[in-house]
C-alpha positions in Angstrom: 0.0 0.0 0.0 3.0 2.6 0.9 4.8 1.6 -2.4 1.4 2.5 -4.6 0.7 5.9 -2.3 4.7 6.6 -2.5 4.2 6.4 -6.4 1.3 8.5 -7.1 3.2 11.1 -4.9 6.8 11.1 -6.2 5.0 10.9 -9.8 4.2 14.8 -8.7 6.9 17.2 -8.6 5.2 18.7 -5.7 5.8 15.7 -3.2 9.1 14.0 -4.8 11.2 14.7 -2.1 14.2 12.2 -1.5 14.6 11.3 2.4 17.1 13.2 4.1 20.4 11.1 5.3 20.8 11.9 9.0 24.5 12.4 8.2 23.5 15.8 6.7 21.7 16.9 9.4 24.0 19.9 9.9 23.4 20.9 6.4 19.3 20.9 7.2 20.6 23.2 10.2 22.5 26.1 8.2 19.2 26.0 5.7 16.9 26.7 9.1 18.9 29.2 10.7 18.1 30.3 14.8 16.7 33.7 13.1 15.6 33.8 17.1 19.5 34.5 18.1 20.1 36.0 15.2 16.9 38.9 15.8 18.2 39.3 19.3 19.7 42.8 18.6 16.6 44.1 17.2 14.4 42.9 20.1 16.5 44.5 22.5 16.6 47.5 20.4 12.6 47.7 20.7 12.4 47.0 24.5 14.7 49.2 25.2 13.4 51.8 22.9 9.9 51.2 24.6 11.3 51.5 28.2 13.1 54.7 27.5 10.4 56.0 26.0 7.1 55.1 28.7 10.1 56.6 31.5 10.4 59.9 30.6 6.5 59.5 29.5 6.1 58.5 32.7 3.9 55.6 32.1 4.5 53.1 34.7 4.4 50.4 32.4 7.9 48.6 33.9 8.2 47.0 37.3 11.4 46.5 38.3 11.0 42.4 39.7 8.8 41.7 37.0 11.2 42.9 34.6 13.9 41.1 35.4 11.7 38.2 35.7 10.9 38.4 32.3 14.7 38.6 31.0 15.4 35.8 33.3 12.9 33.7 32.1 13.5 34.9 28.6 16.9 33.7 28.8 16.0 30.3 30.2 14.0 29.6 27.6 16.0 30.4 24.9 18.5 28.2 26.4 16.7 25.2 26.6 15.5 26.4 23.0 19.5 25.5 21.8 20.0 22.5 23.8 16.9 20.4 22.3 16.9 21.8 19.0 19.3 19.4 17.0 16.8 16.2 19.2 13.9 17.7 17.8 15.4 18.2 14.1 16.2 14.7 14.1 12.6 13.6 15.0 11.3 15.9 12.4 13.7 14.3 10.0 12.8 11.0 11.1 9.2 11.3 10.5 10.0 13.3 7.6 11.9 10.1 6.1 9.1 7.3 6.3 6.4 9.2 4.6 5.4 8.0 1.2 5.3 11.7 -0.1 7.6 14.6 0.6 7.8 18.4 0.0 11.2 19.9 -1.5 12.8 22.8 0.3 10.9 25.4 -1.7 10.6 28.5 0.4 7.3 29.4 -1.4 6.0 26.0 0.8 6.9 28.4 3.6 3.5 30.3 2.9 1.4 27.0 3.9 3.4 26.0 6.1 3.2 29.2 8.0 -0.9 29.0 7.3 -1.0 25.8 8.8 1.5 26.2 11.9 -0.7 29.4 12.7 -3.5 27.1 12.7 -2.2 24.8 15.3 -0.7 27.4 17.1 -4.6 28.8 17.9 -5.6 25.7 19.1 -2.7 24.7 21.2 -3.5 28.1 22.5 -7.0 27.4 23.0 -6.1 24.1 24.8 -3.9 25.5 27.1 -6.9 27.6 28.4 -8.6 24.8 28.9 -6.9 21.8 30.2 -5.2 22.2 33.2 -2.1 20.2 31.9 -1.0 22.2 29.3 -2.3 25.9 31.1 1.1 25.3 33.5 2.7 25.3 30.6 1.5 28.5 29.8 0.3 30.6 33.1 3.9 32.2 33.4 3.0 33.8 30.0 -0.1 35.4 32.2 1.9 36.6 34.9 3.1 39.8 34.5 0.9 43.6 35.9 1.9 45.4 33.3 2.0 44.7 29.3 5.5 45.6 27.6 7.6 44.4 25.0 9.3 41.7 28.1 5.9 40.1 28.3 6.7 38.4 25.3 10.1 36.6 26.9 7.5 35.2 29.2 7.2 31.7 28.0 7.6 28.2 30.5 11.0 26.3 29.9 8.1 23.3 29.6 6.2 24.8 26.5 8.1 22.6 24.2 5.4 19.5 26.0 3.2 21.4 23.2 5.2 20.2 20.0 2.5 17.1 20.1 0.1 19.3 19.0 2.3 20.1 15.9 2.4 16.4 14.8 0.1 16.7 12.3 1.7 19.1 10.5 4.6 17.5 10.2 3.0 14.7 8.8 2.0 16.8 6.1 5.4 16.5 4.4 6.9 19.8 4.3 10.9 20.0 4.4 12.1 19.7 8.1 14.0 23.3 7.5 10.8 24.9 6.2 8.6 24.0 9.1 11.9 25.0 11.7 11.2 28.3 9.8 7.7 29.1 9.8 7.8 28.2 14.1 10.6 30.8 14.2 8.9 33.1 12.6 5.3 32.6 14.4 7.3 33.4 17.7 9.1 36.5 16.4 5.5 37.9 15.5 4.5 37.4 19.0 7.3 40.3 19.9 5.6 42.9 18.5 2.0 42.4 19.3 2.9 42.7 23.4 3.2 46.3 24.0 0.5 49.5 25.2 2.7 52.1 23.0 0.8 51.1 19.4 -2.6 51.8 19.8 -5.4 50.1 17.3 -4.6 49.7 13.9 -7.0 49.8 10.8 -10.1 47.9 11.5 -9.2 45.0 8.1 -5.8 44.4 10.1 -7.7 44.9 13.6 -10.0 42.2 12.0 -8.0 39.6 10.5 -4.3 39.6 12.2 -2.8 39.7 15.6 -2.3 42.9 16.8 -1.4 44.6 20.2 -4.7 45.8 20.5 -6.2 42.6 20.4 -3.8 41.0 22.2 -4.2 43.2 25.1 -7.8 41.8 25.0 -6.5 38.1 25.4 -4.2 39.4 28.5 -6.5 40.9 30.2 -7.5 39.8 33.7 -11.5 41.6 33.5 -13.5 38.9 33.4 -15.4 40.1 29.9 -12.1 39.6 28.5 -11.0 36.1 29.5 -10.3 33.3 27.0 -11.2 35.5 23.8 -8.8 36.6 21.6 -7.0 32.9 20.9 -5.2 34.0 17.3 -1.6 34.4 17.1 -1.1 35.6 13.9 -3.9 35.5 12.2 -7.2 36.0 13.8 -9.8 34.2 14.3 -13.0 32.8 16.4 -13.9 34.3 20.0 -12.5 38.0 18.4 -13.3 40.7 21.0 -12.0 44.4 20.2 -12.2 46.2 23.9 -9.7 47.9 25.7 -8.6 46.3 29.1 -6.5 48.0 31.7 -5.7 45.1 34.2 -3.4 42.1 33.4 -1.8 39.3 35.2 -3.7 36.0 35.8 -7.0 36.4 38.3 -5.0 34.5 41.1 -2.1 37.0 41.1 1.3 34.9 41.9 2.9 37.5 44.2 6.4 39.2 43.7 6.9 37.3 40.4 10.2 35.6 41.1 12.2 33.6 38.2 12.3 31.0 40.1 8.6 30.1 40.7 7.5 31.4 36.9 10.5 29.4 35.9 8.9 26.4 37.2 5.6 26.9 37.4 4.6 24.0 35.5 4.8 21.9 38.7 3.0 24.4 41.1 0.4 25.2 38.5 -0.3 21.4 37.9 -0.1 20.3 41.3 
């Protein structure tokens, strides 16, 4: 049965795809490059730009704790970002390898790709709303009083429990480099979209793509507000444009520390 799918499928230029030796692995490495590291410059630019600017504004949209928290975290996850990396490249790859079709590296696949990572990226978002499991995964992203730029270094050293969610889309076929890519860039959009100093934009791109505005909505702690707002980069169901003015989760977690929003996964689940 695979021989007669992997024929039909490597008959169309589309899906003909050779496997990928894991020998060349590095090679599949330099084509998905950590634009994450490699953007670092810029997003400190930006933050730092923003905090300049709301201090001599006077908008007390920094708190000291909390903003070190954030880097801390930031830093944490970035770290265990590099150190799994290359183990989940070779998964990819090895999936990748068995199926009957596969995708070229073709960066206009990337389009798609992105669509379709977006798409699982709402509803591992919606999930971890939902199910207690994965939301301690995700409450240290809910942590923070104030909404800035640092906000968006606020992600759990366990979110990578999420990849399962992303299964599917590997099993679509898409080069291992290509789908590397378009998660890259779905976290790099989620810098921008975390900050009070760009107000609403026009209502098509209020409408249709993640912006701060509406991601303010999703943040905020008034109870109108809570679970709506699930799109990442693209929008879509439970859309509420509002204003809110208080964040954090309802049960507030105190001073903050690294430590327990470093490892809040435990404390959150148990």
């Amino acid at each position: 049965m695979f021989s007669i799918i992997n024929h039909l499928f490597t008959t169309l230029t589309l899906f003909g795809a050779d496997p990928i030796a894991m020998e060349k692995i590095h090679e599949v490495e330099k084509s998905a490059p950590n634009l994450i590291v490699y953007t670092l410059p810029l997003v400190l630019f930006f933050t730092v730009l923003e905090f300049v600017a709301f201090y001599f504004l006077e908008r007390k949209e920094y708190d000291k704790k909390k903003t070190i928290g954030s880097v801390l975290i930031g830093l944490g996850n970035l770290t265990v970002n590099l150190l799994i990396k290359t183990g989940f490249l070779y998964a990819v790859i090895g999936i990748y390898n068995i199926l009957p079709y596969r995708m070229e590296f073709d960066w206009w696949s990337l389009i798609p790709c992105f669509i379709l990572y977006d798409f699982c990226s709402y509803w591992t978002h919606r999930i971890s709303h939902y199910c207690r499991f994965f939301w301690a995964t995700h409450v240290v992203h809910h942590s923070a009083d104030h909404y800035n730029l640092t906000v968006s270094f606020r992600q759990s050293w366990f979110q990578y429990l999420k990849i399962v969610f992303f299964i599917p889309l590997i099993f679509v076929g898409f080069h291992p480099a290509i789908f590397f890519i378009a998660n890259q860039l779905s976290v790099l959009y989620q810098f921008w979209v975390h900050t009070e100093a760009i107000g609403k934009l026009h209502p098509f791109i209020e409408k249709y793509f993640g912006t701060p505005s509406n991601h303010r909505v999703h943040h905020g702690s008034e109870k109108k507000y809570l679970d709506k707002n699930f799109g990442t980069s693209i929008n879509t169901s439970t859309f509420v444009q509002d204003r809110t003015e208080r964040y954090n989760v309802i049960k507030n977690n105190g001073k903050g520390i690294t430590g327990w929003v470093g490892w809040s996964f435990g404390v959150t689940l148990f």
